[in-house]
N, C-alpha and C positions, 0 to 999 in steps of 0.2 A: 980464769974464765968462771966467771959465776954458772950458779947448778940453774939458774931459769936458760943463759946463755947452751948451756951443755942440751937441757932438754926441746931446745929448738933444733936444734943442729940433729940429736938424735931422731926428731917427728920425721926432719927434712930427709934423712938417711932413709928411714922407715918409707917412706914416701916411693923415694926414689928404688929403692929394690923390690917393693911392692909392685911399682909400675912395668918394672924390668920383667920383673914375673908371668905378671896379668900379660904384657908383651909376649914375652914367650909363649903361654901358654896360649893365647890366641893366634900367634905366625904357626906354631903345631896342627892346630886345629883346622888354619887354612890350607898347612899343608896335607893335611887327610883330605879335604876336601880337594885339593887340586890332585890328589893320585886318581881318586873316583874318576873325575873329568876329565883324566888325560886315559886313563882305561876306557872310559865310556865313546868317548871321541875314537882312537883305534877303533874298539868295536862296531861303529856304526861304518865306519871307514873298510870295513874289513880287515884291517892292518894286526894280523896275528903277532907280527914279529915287534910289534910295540905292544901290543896287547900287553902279553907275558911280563914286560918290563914291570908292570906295576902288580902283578899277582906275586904271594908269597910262596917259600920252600913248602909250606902245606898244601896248596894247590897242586903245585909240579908234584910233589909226591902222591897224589890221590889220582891225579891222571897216571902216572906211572905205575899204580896198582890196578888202573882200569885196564891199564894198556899187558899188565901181564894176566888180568883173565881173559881179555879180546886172546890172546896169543895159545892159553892151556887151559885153560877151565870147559870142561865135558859141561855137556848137559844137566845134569846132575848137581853138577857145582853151581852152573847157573841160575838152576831154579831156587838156591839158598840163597839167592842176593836179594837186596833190599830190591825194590820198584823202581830209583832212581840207576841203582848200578846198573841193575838188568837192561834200563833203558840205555843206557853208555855201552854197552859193552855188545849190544843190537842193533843200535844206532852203528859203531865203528865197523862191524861185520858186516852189515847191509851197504856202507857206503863208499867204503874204501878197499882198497885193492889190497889182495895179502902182500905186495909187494911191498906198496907203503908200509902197510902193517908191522911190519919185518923191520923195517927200517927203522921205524920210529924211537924214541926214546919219551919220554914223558912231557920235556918240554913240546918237543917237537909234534906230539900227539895237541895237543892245546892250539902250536900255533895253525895245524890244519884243522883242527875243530871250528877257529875261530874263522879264517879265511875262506874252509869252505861252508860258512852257514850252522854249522850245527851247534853253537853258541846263537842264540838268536838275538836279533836287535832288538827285539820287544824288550829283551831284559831289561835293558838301559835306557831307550831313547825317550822316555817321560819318565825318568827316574832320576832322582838326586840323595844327595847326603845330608843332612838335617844338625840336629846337635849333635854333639863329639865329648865325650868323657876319654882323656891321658890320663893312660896309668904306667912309666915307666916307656918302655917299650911295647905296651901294647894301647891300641884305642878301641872305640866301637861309635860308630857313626848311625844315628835313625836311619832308616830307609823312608824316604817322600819319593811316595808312586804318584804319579800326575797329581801332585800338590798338595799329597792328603800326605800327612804322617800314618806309617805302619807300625804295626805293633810290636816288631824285630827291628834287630840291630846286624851291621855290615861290621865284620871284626876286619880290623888292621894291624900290621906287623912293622914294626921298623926292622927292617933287615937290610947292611950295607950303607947304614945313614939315611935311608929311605921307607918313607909308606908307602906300604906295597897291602894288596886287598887278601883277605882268606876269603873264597869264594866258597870255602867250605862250608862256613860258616852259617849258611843259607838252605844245605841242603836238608835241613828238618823239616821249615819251609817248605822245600820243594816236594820231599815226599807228602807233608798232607794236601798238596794241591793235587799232586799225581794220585793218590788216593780217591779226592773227592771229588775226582774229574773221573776217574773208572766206574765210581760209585753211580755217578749219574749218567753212566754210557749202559748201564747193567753187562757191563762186561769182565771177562775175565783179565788177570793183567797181560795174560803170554795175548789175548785178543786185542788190546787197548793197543798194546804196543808195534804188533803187528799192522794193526788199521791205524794207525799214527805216521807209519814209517811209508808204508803204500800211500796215503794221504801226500805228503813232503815229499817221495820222491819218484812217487806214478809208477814204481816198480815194486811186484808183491813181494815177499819174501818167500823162501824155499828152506828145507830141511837144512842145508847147511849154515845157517844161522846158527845151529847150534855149536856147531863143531869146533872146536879149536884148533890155531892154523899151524900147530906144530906137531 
């Protein structure tokens, strides 16, 4: 075999694994974007128990830290949480029964989050996943809020063979909204939170909001 014969044969090699590649790393990238869409679809659906499927171990583990200050965290402890915890952990006392409460486990705390409303649809229903950078087992997807690109990113996990979302990943995010949404109510947060939770669910809240249920 002559060396011009050798270097066609090697272009065509080149080629073809190149292709294989660019293939893979594109079927990846669609499949970040089909975990979004099958997360976002549950959600508008109410469907908690699908929900979950596509959130990662960092989720479940962050609700299940919410779910053990809703359970012991005083007062006290309360007031040292960030704006977004405080609201989790207010929102779950105000809306659920310590029976649930008792019950739950982390997962389980998410899939009533989601079913009953307190995950809201606005989060997703004109929201999509934009470009996607793989790096191993981890990605991060744009966020496109009603067609506009955001200036964050939605992190993703392969975990189990699958992309699964970190919802975490967002709540930086959410606190300077939650911020600059108290900023312009001239309210305090324990008042933001409070006139938020009466707003959503026509019932005010009471001293035992503070309490913890063990």
């Amino acid at each position: 075999m002559t060396m011009t014969n050798k270097l066609k044969i090697f272009g065509i090699l080149v080629l073809l694994l190149t292709g294989q590649l660019t293939y893979g790393q594109s079927s990846e990238e669609e499949l970040v974007r089909k975990s979004f869409e099958n997360y976002k679809k549950a959600i508008l659906n109410d469907n908690g128990d699908e929900a979950v499927k596509y959130v990662d171990s960092r989720t479940i583990k962050y609700y299940s830290e919410i779910l053990e200050l809703v359970k012991t965290a005083d007062s006290t402890k309360v007031e040292t949480l960030s704006i977004l915890d405080k609201v989790m952990v207010f929102s779950v006392r105000h809306r659920t029964s310590r029976e649930d409460i008792l019950s739950f486990d982390g997962k389980s705390l998410l899939v009533y989050a989601i079913k009953s409303g307190m995950v809201g649809k606005n989060s997703v229903s004109n929201n999509s996943i934009g470009d996607v950078t793989i790096n191993n087992d981890f990605s991060k997807g744009q966020f496109i809020a009603n067609g506009q690109k955001a200036p964050f990113y939605l992190h993703f996990y392969k975990e189990d063979e699958q992309w699964k979302i970190d919802l975490t990943s967002l709540f930086t995010v959410s606190e300077m909204a939650l911020k600059k949404m108290i900023e312009e109510t001239g309210q305090n947060e324990n008042e933001f939170i409070f006139s938020l939770l009466k707003m959503i669910t026509g019932k005010k809240t009471d001293h035992e909001i503070w309490k913890p249920m063990n």
